[in-house]
C-alpha positions as a Markdown table, in Angstrom:
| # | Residue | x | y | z |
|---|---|---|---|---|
| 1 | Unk | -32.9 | -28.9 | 5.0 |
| 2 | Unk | -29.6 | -30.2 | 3.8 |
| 3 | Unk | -30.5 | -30.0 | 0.2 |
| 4 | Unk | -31.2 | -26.2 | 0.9 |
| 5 | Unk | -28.2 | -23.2 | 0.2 |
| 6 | Unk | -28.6 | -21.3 | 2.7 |
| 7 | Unk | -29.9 | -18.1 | 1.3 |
| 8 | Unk | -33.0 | -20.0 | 0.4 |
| 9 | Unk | -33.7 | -20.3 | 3.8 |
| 10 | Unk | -35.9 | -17.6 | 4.5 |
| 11 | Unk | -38.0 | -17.7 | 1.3 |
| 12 | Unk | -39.1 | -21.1 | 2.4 |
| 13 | Unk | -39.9 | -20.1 | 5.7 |
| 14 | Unk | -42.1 | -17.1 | 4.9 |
| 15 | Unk | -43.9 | -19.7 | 2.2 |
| 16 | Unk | -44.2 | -22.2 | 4.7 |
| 17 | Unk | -45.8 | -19.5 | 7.4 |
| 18 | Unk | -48.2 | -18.0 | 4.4 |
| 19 | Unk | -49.2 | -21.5 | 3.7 |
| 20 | Unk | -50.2 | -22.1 | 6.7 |
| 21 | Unk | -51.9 | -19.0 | 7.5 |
| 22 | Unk | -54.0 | -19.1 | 4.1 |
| 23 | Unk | -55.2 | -22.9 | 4.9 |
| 24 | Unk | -56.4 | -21.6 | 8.3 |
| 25 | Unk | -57.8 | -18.9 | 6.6 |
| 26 | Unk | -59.8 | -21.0 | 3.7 |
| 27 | Unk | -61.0 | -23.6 | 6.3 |
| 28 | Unk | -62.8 | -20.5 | 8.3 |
| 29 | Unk | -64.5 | -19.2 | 5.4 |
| 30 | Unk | -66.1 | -22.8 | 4.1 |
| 31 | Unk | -67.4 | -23.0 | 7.2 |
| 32 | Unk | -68.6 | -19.3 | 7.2 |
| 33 | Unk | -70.1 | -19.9 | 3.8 |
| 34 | Unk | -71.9 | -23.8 | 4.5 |
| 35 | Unk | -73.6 | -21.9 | 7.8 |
| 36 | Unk | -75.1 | -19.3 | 5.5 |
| 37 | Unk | -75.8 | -22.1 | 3.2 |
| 38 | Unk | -77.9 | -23.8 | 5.7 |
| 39 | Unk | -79.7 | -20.5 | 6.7 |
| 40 | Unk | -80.1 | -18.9 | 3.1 |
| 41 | Unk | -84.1 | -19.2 | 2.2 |
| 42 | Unk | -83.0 | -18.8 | -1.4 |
| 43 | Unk | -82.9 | -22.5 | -2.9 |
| 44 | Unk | -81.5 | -20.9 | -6.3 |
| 45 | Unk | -78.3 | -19.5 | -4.0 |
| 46 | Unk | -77.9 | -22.6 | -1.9 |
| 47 | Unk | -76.0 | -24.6 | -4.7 |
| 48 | Unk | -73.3 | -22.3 | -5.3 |
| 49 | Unk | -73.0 | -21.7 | -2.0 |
| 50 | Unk | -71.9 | -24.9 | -1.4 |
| 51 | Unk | -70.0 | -25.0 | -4.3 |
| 52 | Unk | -67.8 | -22.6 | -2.9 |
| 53 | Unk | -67.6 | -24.3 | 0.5 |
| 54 | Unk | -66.5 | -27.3 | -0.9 |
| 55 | Unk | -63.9 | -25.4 | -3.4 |
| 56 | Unk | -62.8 | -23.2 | -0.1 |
| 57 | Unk | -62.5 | -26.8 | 1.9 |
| 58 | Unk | -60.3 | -28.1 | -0.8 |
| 59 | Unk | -57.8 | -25.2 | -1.2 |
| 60 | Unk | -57.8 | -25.6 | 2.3 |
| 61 | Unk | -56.5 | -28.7 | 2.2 |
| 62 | Unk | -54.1 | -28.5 | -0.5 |
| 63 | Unk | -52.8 | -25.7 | 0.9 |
| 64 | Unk | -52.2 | -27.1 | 4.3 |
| 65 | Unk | -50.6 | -30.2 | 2.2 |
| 66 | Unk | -48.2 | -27.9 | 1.2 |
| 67 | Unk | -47.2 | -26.1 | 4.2 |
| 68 | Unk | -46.6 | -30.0 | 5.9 |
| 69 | Unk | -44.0 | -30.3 | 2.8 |
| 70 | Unk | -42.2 | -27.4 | 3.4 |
| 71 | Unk | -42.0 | -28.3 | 6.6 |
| 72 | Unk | -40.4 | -31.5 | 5.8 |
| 73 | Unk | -38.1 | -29.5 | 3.8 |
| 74 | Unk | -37.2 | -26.8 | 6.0 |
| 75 | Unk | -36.5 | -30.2 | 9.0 |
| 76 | Unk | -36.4 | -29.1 | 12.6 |
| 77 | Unk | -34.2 | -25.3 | 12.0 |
| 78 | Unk | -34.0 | -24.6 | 16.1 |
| 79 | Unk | -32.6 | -28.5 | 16.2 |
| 80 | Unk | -30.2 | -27.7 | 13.2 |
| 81 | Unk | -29.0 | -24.5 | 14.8 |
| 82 | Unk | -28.1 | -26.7 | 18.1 |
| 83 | Unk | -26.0 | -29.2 | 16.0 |
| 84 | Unk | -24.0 | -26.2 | 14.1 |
| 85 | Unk | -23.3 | -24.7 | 17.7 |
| 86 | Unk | -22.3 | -27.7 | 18.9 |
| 87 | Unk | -20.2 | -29.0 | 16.0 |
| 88 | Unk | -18.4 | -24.9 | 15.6 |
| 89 | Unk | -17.8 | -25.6 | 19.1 |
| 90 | Unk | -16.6 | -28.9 | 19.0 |
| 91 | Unk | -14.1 | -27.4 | 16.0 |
| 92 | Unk | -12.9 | -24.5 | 17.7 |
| 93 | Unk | -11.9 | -26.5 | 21.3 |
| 94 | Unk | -9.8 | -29.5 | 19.6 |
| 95 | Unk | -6.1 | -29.4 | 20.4 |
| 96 | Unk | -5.5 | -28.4 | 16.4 |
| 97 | Unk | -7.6 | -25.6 | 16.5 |
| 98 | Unk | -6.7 | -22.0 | 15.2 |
| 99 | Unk | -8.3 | -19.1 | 17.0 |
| 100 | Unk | -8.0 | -15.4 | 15.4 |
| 101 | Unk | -6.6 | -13.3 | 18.8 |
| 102 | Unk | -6.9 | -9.3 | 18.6 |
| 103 | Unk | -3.9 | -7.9 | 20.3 |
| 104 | Unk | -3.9 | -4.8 | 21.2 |
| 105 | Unk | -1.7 | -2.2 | 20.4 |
| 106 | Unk | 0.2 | -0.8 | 23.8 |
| 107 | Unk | 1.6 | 2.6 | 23.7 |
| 108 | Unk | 5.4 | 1.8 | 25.4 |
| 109 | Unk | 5.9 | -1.5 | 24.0 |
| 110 | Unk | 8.7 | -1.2 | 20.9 |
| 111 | Unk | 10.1 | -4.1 | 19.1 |
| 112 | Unk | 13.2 | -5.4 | 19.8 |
| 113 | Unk | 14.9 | -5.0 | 16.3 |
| 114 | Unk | 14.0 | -1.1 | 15.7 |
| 115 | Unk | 15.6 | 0.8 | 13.4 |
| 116 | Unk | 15.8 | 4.4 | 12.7 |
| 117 | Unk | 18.2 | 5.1 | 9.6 |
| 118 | Unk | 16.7 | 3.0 | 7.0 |
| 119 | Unk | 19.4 | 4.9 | 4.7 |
| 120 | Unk | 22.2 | 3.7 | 7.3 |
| 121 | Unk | 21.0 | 0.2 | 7.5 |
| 122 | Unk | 21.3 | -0.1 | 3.0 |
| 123 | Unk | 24.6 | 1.3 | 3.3 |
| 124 | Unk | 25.8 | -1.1 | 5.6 |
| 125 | Unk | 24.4 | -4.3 | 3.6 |
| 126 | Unk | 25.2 | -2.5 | 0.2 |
| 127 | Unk | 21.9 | -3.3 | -1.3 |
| 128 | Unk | 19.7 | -1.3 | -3.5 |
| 129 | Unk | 15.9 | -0.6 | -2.7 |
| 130 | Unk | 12.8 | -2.7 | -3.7 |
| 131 | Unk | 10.2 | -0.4 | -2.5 |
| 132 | Unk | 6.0 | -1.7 | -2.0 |
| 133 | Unk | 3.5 | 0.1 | -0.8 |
| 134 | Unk | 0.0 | 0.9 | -2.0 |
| 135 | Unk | -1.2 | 4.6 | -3.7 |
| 136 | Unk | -1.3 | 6.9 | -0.9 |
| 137 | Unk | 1.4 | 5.0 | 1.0 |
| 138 | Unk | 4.4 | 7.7 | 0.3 |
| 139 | Unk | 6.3 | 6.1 | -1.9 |
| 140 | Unk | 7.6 | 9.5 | -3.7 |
| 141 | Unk | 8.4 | 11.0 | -0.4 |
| 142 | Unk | 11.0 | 7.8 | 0.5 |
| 143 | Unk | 12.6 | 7.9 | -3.2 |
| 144 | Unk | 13.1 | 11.8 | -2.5 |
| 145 | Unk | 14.6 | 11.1 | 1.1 |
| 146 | Unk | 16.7 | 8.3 | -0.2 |
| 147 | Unk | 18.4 | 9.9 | -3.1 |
| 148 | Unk | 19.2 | 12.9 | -0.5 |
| 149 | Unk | 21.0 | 10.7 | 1.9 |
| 150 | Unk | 22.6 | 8.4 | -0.5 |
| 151 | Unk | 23.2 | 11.5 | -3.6 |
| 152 | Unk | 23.7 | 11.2 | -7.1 |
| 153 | Unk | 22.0 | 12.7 | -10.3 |
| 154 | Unk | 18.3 | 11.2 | -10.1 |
| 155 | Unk | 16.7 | 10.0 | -13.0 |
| 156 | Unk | 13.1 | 8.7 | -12.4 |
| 157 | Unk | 11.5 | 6.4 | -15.3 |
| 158 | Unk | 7.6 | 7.0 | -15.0 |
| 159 | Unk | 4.8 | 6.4 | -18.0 |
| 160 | Unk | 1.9 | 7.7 | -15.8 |
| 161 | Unk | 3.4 | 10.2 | -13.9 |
| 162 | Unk | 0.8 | 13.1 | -13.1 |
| 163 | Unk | 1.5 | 17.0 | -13.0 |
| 164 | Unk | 3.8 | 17.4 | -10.2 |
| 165 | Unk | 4.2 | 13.8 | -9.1 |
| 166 | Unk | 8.2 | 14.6 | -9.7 |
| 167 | Unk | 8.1 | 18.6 | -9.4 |
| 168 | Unk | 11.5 | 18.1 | -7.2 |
| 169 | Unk | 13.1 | 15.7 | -10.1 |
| 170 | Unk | 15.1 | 18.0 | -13.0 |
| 171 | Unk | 12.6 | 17.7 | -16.1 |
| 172 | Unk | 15.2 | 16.4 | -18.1 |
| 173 | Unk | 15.9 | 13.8 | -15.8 |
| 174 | Unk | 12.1 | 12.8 | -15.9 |
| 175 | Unk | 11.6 | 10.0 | -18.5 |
| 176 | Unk | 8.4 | 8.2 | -20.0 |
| 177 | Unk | 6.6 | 11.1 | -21.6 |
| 178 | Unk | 7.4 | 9.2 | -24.6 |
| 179 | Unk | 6.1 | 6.0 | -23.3 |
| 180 | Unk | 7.9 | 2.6 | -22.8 |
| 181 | Unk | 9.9 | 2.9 | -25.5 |
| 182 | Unk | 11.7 | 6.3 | -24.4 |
| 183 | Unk | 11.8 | 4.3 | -21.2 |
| 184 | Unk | 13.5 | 1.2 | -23.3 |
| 185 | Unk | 16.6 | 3.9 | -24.7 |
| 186 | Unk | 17.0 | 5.4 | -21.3 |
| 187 | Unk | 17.8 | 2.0 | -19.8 |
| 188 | Unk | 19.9 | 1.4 | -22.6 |
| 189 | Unk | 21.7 | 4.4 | -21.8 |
| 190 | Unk | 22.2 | 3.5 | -18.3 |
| 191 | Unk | 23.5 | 0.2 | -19.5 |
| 192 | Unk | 26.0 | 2.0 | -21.2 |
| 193 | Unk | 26.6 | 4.2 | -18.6 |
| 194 | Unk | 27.1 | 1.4 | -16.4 |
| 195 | Unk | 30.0 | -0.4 | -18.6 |
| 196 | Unk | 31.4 | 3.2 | -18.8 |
| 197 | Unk | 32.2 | 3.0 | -14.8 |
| 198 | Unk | 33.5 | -0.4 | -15.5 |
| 199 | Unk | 36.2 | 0.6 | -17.4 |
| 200 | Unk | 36.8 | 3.9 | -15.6 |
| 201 | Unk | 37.4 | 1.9 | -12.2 |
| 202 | Unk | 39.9 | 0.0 | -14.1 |
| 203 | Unk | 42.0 | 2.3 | -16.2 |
| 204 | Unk | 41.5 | 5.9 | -13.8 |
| 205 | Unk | 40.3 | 5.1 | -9.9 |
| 206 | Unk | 38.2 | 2.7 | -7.8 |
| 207 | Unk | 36.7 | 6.0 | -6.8 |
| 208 | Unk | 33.9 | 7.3 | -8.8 |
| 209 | Unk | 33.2 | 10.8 | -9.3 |
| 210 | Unk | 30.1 | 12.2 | -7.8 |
| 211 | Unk | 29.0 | 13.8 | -11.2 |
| 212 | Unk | 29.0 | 10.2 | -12.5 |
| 213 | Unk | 26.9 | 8.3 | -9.4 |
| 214 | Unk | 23.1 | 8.1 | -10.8 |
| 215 | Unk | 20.3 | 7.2 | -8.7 |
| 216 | Unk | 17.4 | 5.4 | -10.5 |
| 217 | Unk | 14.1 | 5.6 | -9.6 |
| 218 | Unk | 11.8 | 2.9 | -11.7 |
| 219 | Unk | 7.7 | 3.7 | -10.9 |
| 220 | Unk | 6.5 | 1.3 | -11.7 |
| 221 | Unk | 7.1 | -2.2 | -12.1 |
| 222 | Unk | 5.6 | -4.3 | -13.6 |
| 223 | Unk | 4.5 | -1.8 | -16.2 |
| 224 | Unk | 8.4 | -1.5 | -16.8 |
| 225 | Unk | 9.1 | -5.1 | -17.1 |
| 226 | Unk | 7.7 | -4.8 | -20.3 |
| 227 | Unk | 10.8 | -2.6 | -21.8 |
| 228 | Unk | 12.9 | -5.0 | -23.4 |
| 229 | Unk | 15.7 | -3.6 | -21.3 |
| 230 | Unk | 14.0 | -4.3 | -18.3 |
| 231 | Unk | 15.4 | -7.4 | -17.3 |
| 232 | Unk | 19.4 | -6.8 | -17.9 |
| 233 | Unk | 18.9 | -3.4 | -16.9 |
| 234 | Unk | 17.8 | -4.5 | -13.3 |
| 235 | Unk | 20.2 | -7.3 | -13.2 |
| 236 | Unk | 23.2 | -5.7 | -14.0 |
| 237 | Unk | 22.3 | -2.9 | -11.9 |
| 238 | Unk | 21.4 | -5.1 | -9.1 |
| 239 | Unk | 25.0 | -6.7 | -9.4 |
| 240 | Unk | 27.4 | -4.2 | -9.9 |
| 241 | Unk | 25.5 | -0.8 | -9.8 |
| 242 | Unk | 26.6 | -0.2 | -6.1 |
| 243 | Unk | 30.2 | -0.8 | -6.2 |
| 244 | Unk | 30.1 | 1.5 | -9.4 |
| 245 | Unk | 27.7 | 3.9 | -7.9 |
| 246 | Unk | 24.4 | 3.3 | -9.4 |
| 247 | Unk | 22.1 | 3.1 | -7.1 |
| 248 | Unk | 18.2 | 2.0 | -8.0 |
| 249 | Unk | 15.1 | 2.2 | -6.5 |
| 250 | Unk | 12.1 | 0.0 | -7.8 |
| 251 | Unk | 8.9 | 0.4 | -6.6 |
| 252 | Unk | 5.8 | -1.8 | -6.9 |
| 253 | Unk | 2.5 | -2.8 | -5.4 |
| 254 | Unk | 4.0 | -6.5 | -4.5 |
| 255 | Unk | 6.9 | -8.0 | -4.3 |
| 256 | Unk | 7.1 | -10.9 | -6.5 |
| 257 | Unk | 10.2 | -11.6 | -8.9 |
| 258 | Unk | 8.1 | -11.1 | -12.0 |
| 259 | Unk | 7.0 | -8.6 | -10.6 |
| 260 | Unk | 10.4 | -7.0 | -10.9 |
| 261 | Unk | 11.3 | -8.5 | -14.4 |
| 262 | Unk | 13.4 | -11.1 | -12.7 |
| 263 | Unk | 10.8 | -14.5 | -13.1 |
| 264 | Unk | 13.5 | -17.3 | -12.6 |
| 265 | Unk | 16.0 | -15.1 | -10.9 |
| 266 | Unk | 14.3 | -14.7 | -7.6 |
| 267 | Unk | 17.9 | -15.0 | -6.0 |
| 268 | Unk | 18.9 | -11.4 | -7.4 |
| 269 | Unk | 15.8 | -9.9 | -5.5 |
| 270 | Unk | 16.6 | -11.4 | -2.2 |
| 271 | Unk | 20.5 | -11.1 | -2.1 |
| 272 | Unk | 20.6 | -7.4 | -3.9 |
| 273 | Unk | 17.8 | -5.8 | -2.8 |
| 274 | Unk | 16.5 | -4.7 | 0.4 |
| 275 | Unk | 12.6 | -5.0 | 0.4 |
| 276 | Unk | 11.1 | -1.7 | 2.0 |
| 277 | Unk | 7.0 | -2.2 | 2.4 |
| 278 | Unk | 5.1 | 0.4 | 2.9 |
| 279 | Unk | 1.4 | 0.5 | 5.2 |
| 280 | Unk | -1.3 | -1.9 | 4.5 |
| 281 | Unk | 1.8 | -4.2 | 2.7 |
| 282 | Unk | 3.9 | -3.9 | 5.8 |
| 283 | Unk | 1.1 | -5.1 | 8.2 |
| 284 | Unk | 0.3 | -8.0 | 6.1 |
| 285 | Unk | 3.7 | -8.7 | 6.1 |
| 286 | Unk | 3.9 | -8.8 | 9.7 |
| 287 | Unk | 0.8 | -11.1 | 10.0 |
| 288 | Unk | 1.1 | -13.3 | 7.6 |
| 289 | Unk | 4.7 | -14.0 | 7.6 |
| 290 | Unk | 5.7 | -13.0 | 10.6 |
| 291 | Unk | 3.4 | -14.5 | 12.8 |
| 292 | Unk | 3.8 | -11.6 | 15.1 |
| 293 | Unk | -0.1 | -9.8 | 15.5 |
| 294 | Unk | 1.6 | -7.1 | 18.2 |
| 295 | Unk | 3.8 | -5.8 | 15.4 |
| 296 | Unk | 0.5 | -5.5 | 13.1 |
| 297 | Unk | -0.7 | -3.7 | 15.7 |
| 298 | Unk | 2.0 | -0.9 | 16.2 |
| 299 | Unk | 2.4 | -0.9 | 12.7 |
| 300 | Unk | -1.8 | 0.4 | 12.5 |
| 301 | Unk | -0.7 | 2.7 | 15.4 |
| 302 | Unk | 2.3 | 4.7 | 13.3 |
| 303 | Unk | 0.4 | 5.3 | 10.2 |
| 304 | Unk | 3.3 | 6.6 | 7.3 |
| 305 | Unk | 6.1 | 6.7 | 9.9 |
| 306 | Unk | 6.2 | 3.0 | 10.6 |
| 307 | Unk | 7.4 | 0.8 | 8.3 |
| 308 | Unk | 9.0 | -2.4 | 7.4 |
| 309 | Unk | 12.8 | -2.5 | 6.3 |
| 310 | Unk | 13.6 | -6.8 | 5.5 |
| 311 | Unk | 12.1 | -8.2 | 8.6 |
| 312 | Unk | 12.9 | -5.1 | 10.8 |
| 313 | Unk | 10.4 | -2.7 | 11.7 |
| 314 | Unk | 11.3 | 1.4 | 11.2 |
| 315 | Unk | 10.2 | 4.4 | 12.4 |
| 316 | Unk | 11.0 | 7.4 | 10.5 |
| 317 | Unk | 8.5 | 10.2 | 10.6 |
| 318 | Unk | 9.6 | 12.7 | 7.3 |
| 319 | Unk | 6.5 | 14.8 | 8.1 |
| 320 | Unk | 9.2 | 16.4 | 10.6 |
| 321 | Unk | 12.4 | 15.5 | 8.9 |
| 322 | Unk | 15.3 | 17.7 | 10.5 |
| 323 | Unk | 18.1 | 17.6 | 12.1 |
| 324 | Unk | 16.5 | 17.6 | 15.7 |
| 325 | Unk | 15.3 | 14.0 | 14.7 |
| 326 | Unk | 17.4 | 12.6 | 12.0 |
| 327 | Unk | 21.4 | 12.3 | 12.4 |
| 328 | Unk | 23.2 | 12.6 | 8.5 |
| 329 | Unk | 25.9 | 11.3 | 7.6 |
| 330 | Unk | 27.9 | 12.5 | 5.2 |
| 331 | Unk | 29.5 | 9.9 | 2.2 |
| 332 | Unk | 33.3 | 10.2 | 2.8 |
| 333 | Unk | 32.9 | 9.0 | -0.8 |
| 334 | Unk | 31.9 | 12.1 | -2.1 |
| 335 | Unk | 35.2 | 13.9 | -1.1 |
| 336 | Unk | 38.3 | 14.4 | -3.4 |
| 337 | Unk | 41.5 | 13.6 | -2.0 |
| 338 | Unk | 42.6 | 16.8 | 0.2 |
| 339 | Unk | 39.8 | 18.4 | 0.2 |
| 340 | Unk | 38.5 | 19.8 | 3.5 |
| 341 | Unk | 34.4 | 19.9 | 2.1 |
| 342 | Unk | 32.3 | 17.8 | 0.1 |
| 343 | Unk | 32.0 | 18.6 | -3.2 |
| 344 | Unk | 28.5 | 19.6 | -3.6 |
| 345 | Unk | 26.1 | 19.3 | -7.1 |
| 346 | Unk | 22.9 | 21.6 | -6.6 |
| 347 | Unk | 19.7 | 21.1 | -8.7 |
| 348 | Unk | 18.1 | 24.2 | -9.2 |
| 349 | Unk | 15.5 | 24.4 | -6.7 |
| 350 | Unk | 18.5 | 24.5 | -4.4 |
| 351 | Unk | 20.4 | 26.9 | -6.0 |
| 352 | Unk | 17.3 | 29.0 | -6.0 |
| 353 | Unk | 17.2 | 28.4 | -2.3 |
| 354 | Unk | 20.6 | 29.0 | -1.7 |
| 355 | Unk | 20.9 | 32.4 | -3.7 |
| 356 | Unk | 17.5 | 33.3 | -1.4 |
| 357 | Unk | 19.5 | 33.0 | 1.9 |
| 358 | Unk | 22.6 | 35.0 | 0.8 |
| 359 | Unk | 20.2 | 37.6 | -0.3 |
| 360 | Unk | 18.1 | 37.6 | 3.3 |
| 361 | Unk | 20.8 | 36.9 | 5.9 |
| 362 | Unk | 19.1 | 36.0 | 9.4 |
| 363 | Unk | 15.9 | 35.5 | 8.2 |
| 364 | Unk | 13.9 | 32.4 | 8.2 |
| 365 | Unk | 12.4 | 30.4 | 4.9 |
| 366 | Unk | 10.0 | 28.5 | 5.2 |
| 367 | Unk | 7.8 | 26.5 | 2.7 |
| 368 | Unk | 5.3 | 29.2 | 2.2 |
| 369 | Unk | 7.4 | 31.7 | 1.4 |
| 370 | Unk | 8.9 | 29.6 | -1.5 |
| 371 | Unk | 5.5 | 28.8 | -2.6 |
| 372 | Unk | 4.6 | 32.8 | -3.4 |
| 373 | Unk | 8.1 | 33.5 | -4.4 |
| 374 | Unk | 8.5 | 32.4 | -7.3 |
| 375 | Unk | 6.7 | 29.7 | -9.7 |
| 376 | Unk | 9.6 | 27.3 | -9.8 |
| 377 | Unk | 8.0 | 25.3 | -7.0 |
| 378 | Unk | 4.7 | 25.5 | -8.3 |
| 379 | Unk | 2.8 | 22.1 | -7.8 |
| 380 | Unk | 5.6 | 21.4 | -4.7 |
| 381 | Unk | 3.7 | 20.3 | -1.3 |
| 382 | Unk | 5.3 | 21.7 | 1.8 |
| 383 | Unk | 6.1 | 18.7 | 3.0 |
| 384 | Unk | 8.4 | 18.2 | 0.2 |
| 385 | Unk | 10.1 | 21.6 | 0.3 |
| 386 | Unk | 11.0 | 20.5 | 3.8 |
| 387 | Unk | 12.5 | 18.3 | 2.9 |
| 388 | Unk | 14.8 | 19.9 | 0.4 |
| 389 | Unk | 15.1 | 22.7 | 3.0 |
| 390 | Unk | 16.8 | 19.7 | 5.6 |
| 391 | Unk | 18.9 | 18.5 | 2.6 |
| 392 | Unk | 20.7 | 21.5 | 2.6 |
| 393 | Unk | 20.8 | 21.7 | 5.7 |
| 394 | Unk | 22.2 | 18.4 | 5.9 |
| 395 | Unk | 25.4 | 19.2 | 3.9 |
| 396 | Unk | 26.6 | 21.8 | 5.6 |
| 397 | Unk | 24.5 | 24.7 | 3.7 |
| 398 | Unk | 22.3 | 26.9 | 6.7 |
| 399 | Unk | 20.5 | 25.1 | 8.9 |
| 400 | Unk | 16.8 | 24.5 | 10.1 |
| 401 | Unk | 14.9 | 26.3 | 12.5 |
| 402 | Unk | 11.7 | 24.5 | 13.9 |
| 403 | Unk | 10.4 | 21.2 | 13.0 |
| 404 | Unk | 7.3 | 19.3 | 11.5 |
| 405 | Unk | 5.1 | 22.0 | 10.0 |
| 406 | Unk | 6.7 | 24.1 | 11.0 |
| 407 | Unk | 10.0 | 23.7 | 10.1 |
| 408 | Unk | 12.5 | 26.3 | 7.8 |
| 409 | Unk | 16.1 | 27.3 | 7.1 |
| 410 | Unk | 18.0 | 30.2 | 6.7 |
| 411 | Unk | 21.6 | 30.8 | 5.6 |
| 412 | Unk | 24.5 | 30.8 | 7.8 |
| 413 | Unk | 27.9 | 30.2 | 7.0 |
């Protein structure tokens, strides 16, 4: 049995039982055949009658030969099934065995190092975002909350971006229609852009001007890494781009450094970059490299809202992103000397808001509304009006009434 694989188990066995079923079966009928040989009183029928009890006698035979062969073959399968128990056994009870423990998931327990402000956290270390997660994961909805909280003209390079993938990003500001090599220019551009600060921090102010901040959204690498830009685009960016306020976010389905067009400067990606993972790559993460099966667990539990941010797990549930749950901050950065309010840039999906809530003091807006109002947010989901209606909000401009689905905002001053 040990020359057998062991999907040819079973064909053996059902040869082995028909062979030994047929042998049986031939033996009974040259005996059947030889009795009616004896009492036949036709002596022209008795030959061939024999003949066929003697041909009946010898497939018989042969066929029972065979069925002792397979038998050999097939060994002792109830004595074999013994030894694999006992050797699995004798594996999984040595002192350097590894056994696969389901934990599960209770409802209180939290883990130590939870954070809420993922935005807050960045700020502090002065990183940029590498961002993984699978399709489906909500990696759109995190790029749109983080260049709310940390502000700045977004400008989103995507070469398979679908019909309102971006409906929330100025179109102009939406690159890769044109394919890598529009792609290729606009990182040029931001190169350019980039030295531009250099030299403005030197010979004007430290202080950047919130009209010049950018915040760069790269979906997706690696499909990017193939720009010839790529590589000093991220790199410089990664370096400087904070300090000069250019802020990038690069998503990805893993988190490799060629991944990110950095093969051979894997330092840049952990010293620059904070790595944000996203659902089935955030619980692998936690299982696989941090040992910790409890955290895979409440990961499961949280589905979207519960995250990894480094090796800290975050909870941040934007399916009711307002003030009741979220505390802003405002960037003091954002304020000119002497001023007593930020000064404020509004796309135009926020200026459309804005001019709605002057026009219908007191009254709610919610994401419906919008929707039939007018076609500027056509191909918008709700979710992602709400969370233009908290970014208002947010700075200073109405506030929201309600939360989760059923959050809206209406003007006050």
């Amino acid at each position: 049995m040990t020359n057998l694989h062991p999907s040819q188990v079973h064909s053996y066995l059902q040869m082995y039982q028909r062979a030994q079923i047929t042998s049986w079966m031939c033996w009974g009928a040259s005996v059947l055949v030889l009795c009616a040989a004896v009492d036949i009183r036709a002596r022209q029928i008795k030959p061939w009658l024999l003949i066929g009890s003697t041909s009946a006698l010898i497939g018989g035979g042969s066929l029972r030969k065979s069925a002792k062969q397979l038998n050999r073959i097939l060994g002792d399968i109830e004595q074999a099934s013994k030894l694999n128990f006992q050797a699995l056994a004798k594996t999984q009870t040595q002192p350097t065995a590894q056994l696969a423990v389901t934990v599960g998931a209770s409802a209180d327990w939290q883990p130590d190092n939870l954070i809420t402000d993922p935005v807050e956290y960045i700020n502090k270390v002065q990183k940029h975002v590498a961002l993984v997660g699978g399709t489906g994961d909500g990696k759109s909805t995190q790029a749109q909350y983080f260049s709310t909280r940390i502000g700045g003209k977004v400008i989103v390079y995507d070469v398979d971006s679908a019909k309102g993938d971006w409906a929330w990003v100025e179109p102009e500001n939406l690159i890769g229609d044109g394919g890598l090599s529009e792609v290729n220019a606009a990182m040029q551009s931001a190169l350019d852009h980039l030295e531009q600060m250099r030299v403005y921090r030197k010979e004007v102010s430290k202080d950047i001007p919130q009209e010049h901040s950018r915040f760069y959204i790269a979906e997706e690498f690696p499909v990017l890494a193939d720009c010839d830009n790529a590589a000093e685009w991220i790199k410089q960016h990664a370096k400087v781009g904070r300090k000069r306020k250019q802020f990038i976010m690069a998503l990805a389905q893993n988190d490799t450094a060629a991944n990110f067009a950095l093969e051979g400067d894997a330092d840049i990606l952990d010293t620059c970059f904070v790595r944000i993972r996203l659902g089935k790559k955030a619980q692998d993460y936690a299982k696989s490299t941090l040992k910790n099966p409890q955290l895979e667990q409440w990961l499961k539990a949280g589905g979207k809202k519960r995250f990894m941010v480094d090796d800290c797990p975050c909870e941040l549930d934007l399916s009711n992103w307002g003030l009741s749950t979220i505390t802003y901050k405002i960037d003091t950065s954002r304020r000119n000397e002497g001023d007593k309010e930020p000064q404020l840039q509004l796309n135009e999906y926020e200026q459309f808001i804005l001019d709605w809530g002057k026009q219908h003091p007191g009254e709610v807006l919610k994401a419906r509304i919008l929707l039939q109002a007018s076609r500027l947010f056509d191909g918008m989901q709700p979710d992602e009006i709400r969370i233009i209606l908290a970014s208002l909000a947010d700075r200073g401009l109405g506030e929201v009434v309600g939360e989760g689905d059923r959050l809206g905002w209406r003007w006050s001053q």
